[in-house]
MDTraj code that builds the backbone (N, CA, C; nanometers):
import mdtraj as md
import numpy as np

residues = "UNK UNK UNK UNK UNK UNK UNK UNK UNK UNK UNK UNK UNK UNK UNK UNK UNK UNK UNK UNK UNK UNK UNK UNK UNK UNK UNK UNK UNK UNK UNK UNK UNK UNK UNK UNK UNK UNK UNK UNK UNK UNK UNK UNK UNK UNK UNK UNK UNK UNK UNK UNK UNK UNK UNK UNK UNK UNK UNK UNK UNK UNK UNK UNK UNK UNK UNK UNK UNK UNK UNK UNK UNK UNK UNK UNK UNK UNK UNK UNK UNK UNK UNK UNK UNK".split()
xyz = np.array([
    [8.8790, -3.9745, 10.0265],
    [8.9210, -4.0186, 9.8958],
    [9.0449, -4.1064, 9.9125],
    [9.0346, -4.2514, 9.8423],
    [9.1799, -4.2900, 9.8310],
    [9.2697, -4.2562, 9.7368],
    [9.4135, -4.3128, 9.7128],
    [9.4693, -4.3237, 9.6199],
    [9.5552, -4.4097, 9.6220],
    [9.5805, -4.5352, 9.4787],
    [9.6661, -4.6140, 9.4814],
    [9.7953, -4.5346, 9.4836],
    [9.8889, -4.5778, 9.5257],
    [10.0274, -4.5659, 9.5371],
    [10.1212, -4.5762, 9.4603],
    [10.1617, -4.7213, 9.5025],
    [10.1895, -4.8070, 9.4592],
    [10.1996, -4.9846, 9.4415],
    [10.2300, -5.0174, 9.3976],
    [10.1963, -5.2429, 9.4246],
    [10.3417, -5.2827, 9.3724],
    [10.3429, -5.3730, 9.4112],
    [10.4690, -5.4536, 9.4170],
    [10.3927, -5.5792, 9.3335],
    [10.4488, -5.6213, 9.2305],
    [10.3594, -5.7745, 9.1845],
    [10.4675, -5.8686, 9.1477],
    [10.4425, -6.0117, 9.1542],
    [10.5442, -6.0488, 9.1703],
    [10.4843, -6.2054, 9.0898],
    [10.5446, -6.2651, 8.9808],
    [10.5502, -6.2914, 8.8309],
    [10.5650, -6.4335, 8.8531],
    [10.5735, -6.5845, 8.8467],
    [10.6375, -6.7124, 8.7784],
    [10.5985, -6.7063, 8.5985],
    [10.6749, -6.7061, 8.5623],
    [10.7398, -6.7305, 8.3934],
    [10.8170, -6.8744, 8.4018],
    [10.7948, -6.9457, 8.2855],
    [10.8647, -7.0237, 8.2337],
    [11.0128, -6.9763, 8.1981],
    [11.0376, -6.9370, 8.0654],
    [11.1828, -6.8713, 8.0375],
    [11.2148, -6.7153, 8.0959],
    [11.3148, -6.7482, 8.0417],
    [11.3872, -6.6555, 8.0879],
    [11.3328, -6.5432, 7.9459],
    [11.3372, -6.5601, 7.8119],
    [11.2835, -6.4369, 7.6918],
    [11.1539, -6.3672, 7.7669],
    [11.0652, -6.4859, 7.8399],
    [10.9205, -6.4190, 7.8953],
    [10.9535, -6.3205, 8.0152],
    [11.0311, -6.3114, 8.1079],
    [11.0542, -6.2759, 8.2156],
    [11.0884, -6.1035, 8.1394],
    [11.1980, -6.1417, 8.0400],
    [11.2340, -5.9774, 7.9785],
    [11.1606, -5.9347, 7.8877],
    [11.0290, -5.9730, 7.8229],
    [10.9326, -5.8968, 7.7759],
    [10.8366, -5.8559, 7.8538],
    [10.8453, -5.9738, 7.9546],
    [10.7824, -5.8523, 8.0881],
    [10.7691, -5.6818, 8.1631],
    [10.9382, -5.7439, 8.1345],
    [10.9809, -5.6082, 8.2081],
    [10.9881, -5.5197, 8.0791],
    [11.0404, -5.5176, 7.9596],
    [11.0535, -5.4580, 7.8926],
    [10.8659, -5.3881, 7.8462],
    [10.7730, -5.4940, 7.8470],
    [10.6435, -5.4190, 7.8469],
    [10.6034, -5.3254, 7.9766],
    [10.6746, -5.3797, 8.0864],
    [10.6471, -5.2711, 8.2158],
    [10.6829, -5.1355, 8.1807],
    [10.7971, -5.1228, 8.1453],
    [10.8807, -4.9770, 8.0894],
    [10.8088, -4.9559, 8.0303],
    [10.8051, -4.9814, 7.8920],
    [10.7068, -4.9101, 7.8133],
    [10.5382, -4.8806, 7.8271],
    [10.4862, -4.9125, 7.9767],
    [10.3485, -4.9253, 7.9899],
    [10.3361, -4.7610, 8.0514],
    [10.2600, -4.6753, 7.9783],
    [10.1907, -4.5125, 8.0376],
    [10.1411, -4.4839, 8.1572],
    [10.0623, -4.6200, 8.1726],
    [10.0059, -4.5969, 8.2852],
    [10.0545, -4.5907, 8.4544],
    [10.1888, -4.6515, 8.4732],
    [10.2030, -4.6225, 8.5286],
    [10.3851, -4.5953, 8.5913],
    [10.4807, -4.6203, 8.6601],
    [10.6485, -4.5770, 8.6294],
    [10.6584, -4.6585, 8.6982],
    [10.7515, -4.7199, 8.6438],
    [10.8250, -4.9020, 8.6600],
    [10.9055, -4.8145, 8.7605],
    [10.9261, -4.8029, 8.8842],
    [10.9956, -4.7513, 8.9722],
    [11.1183, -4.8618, 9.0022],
    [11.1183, -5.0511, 9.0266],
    [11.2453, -5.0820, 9.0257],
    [11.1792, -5.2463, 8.9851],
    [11.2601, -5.3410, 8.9078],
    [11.2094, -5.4679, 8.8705],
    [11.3178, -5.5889, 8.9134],
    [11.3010, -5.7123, 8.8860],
    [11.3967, -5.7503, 8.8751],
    [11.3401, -5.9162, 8.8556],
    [11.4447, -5.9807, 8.7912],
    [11.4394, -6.0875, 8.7223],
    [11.5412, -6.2321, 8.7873],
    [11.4525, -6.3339, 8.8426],
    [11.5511, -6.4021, 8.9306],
    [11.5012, -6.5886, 8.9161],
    [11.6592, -6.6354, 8.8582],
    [11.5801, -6.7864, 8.7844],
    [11.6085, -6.8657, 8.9660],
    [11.5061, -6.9639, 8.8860],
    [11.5043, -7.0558, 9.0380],
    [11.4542, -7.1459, 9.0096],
    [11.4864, -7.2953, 9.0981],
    [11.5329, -7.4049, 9.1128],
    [11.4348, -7.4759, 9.1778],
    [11.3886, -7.5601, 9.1601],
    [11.3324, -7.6803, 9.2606],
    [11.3608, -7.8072, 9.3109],
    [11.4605, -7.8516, 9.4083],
    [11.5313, -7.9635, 9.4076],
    [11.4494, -8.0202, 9.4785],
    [11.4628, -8.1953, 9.4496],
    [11.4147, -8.2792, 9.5218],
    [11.4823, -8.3816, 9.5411],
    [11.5556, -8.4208, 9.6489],
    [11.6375, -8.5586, 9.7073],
    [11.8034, -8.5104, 9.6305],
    [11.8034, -8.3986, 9.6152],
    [11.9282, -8.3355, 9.5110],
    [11.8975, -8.3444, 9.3826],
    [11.8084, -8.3505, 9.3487],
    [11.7588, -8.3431, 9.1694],
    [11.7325, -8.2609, 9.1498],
    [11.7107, -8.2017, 9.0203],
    [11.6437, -8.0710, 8.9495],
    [11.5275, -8.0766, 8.8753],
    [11.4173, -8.0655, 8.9887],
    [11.2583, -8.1173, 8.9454],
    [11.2165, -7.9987, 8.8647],
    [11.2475, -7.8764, 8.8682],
    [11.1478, -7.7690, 8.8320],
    [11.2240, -7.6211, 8.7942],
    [11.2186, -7.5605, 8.6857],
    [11.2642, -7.4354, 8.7043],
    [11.2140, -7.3554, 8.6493],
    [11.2235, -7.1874, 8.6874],
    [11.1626, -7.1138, 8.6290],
    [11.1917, -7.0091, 8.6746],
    [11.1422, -6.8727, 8.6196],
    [11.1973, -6.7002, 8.6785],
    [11.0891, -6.6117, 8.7966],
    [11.1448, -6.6113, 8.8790],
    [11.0665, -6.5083, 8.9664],
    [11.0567, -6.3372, 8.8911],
    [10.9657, -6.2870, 8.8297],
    [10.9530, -6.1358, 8.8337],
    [10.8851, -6.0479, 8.9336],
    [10.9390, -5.9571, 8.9575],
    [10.8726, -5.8471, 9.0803],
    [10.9492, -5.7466, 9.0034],
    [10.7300, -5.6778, 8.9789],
    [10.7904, -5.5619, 8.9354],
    [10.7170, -5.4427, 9.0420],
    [10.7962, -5.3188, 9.0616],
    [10.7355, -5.2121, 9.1642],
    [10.6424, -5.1522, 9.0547],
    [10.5437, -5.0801, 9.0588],
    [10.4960, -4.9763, 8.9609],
    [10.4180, -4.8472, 9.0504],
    [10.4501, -4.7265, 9.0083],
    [10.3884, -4.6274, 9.1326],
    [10.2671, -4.5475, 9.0256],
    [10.1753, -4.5007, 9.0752],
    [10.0853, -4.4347, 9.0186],
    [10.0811, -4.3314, 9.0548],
    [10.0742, -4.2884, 9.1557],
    [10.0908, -4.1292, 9.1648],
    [10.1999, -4.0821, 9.3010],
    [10.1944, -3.9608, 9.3218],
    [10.2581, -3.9163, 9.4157],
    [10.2078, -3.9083, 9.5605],
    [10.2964, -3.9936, 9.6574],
    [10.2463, -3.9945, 9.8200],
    [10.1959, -3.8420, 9.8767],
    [10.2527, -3.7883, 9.8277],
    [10.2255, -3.6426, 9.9289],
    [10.1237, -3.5549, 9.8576],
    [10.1417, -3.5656, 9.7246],
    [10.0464, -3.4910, 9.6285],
    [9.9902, -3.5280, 9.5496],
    [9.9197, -3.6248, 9.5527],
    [9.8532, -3.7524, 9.4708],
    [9.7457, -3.6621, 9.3589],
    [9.7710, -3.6795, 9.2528],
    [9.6983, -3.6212, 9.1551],
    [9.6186, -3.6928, 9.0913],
    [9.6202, -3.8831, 9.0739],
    [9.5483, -3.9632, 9.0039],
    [9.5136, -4.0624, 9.0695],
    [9.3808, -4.0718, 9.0639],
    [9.3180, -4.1712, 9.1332],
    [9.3190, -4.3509, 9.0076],
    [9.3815, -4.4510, 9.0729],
    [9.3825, -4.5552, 9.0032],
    [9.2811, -4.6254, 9.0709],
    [9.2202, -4.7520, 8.9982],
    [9.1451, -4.8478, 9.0594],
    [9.2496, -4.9770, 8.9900],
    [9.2713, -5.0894, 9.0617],
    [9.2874, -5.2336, 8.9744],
    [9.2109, -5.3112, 9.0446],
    [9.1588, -5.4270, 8.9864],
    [9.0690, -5.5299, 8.9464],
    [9.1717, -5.6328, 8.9449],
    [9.1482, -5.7760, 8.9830],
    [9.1999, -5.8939, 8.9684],
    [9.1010, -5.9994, 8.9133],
    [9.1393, -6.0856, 8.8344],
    [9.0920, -6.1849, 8.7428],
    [9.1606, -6.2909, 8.7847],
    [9.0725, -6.4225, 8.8243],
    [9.1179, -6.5283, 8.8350],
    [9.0851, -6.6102, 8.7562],
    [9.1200, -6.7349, 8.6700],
    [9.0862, -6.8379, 8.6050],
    [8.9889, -6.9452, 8.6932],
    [9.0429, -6.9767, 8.8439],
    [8.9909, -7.0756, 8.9066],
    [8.8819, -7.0295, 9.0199],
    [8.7967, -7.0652, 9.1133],
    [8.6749, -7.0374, 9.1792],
    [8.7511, -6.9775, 9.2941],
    [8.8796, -7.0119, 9.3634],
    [8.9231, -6.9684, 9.4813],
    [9.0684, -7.0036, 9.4338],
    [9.1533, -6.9058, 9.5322],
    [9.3088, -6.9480, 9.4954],
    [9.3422, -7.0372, 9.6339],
    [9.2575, -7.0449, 9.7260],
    [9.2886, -7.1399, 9.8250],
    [9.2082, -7.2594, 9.8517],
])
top = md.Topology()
chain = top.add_chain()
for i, resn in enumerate(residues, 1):
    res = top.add_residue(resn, chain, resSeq=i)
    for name in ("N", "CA", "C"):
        top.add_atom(name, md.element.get_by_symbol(name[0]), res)
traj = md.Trajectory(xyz[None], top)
């Protein structure tokens, strides 16, 4: 039998309001305990210009317990495009 753990996922957002309803919907999500998040703006320079910006999110989320795992999770991924490479 397996069991998910935990995942680490990790976010590009436009603003900065999207980045904290993120996290603020992580907290409040049942399913599983926002164990640690964090919210980090960033830059894209080109020739010293400021081509691009936007927020990195990574959020941890754990599902059950390593040693005494009581709930079995499954996740599924959805892509928009045919391949991401």
């Amino acid at each position: 039998m397996k069991y998910l753990i935990q995942t680490v996922e990790t976010y590009r957002v436009d603003k900065e309001d999207e980045a904290k309803r993120m996290i603020e919907e992580a907290k409040s999500d049942n399913h599983f305990i926002l164990k640690k998040y964090s919210s980090e703006y960033k830059e894209k320079k080109q020739k010293g210009e400021i081509i691009d910006t936007y927020y990195k999110v990574t959020l941890t989320k754990a599902f059950t317990d390593e040693k005494e795992p009581e709930f079995r999770t499954e996740i599924s991924y959805a892509n928009d495009i045919e391949s991401a490479f």
